[in-house]
C-alpha positions as CSV (number, residue, x, y, z in Angstrom):
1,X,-10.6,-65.3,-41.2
2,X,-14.4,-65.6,-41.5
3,X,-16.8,-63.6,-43.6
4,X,-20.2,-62.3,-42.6
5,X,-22.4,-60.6,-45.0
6,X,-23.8,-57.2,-43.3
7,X,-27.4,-58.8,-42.5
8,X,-25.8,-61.5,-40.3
9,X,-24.1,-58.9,-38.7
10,X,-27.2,-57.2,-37.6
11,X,-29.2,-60.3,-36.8
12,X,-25.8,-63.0,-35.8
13,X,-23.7,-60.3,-33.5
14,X,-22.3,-63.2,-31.0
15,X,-21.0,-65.6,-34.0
16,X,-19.2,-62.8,-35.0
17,X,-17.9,-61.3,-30.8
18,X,-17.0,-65.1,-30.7
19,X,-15.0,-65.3,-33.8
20,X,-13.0,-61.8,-32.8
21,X,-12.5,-63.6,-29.0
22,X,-10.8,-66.6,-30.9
23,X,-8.5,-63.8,-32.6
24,X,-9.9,-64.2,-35.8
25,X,-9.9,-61.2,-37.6
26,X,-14.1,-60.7,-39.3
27,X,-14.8,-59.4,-42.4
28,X,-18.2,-58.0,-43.4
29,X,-19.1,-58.5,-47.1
30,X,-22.1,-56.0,-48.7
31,X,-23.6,-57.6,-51.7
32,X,-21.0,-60.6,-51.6
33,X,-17.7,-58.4,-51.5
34,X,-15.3,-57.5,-48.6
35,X,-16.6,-54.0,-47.4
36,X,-14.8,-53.8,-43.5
37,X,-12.4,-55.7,-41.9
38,X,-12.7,-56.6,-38.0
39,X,-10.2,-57.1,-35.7
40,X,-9.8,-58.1,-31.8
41,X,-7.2,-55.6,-30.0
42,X,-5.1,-57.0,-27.5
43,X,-6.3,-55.3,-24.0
44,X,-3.7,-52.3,-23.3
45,X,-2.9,-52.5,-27.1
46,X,-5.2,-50.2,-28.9
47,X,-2.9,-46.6,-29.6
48,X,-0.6,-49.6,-30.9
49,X,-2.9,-51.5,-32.7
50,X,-4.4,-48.0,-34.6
51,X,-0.6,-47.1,-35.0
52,X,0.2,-50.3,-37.0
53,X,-3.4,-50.0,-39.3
54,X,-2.5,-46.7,-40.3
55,X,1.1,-47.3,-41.2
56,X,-0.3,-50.6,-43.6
57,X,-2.5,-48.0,-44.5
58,X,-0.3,-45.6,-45.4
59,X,2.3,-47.7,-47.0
60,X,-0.9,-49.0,-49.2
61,X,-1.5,-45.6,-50.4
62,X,2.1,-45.1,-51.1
63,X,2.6,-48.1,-53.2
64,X,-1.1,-47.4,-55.1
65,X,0.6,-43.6,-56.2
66,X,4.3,-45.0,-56.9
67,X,2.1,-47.5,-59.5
68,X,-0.3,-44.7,-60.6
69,X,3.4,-42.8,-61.3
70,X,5.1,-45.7,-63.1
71,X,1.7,-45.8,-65.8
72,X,1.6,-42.2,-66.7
73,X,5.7,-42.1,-66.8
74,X,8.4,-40.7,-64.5
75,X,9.9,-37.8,-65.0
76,X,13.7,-37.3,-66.3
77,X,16.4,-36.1,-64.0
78,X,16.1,-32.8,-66.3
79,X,12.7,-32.2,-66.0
80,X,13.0,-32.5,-62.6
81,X,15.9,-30.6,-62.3
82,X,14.0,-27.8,-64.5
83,X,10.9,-28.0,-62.4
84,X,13.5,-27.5,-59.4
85,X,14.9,-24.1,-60.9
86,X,11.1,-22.9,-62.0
87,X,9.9,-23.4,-58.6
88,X,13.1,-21.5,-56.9
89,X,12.6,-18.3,-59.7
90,X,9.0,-17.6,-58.4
């Protein structure tokens, strides 16, 4: 994986085409940290290759709310059991 900062994108485009040809995945850093993350798609691979990104994606976000859950505390069976019935008497 190579990093180029966003000016070298601008002004070093075919470093970067060349390293995605190799299939090197690019990332492009904004004031030294990762900002994006390019990859080259397979020809005849793209609806797969978005499929894939957003199910990492998605499994990211998951995993980022189960921890967010475990630090603020889960809820007992019987509160959840009692948020059940609430919901079902409106």
């Amino acid at each position: 994986m190579e990093f180029f900062s966003a000016r070298e994108l601008r002004t070093n485009t075919k470093s970067i085409w060349d390293n995605l040809a190799k299939d090197n995945d690019v990332v492009i850093t904004n004031n030294g940290k990762p900002y994006a993350l390019m990859m080259g798609i397979p020809e005849g691979r793209f609806d797969e290759t978005v499929r894939a990104i957003r199910q990492a994606k998605a499994i990211a976000a998951m995993e980022k709310m189960r921890n967010s859950a475990a630090k603020s505390g889960f809820m007992s069976d019987e509160e959840i059991e009692n948020a059940i019935k609430d919901a079902r008497k409106e």
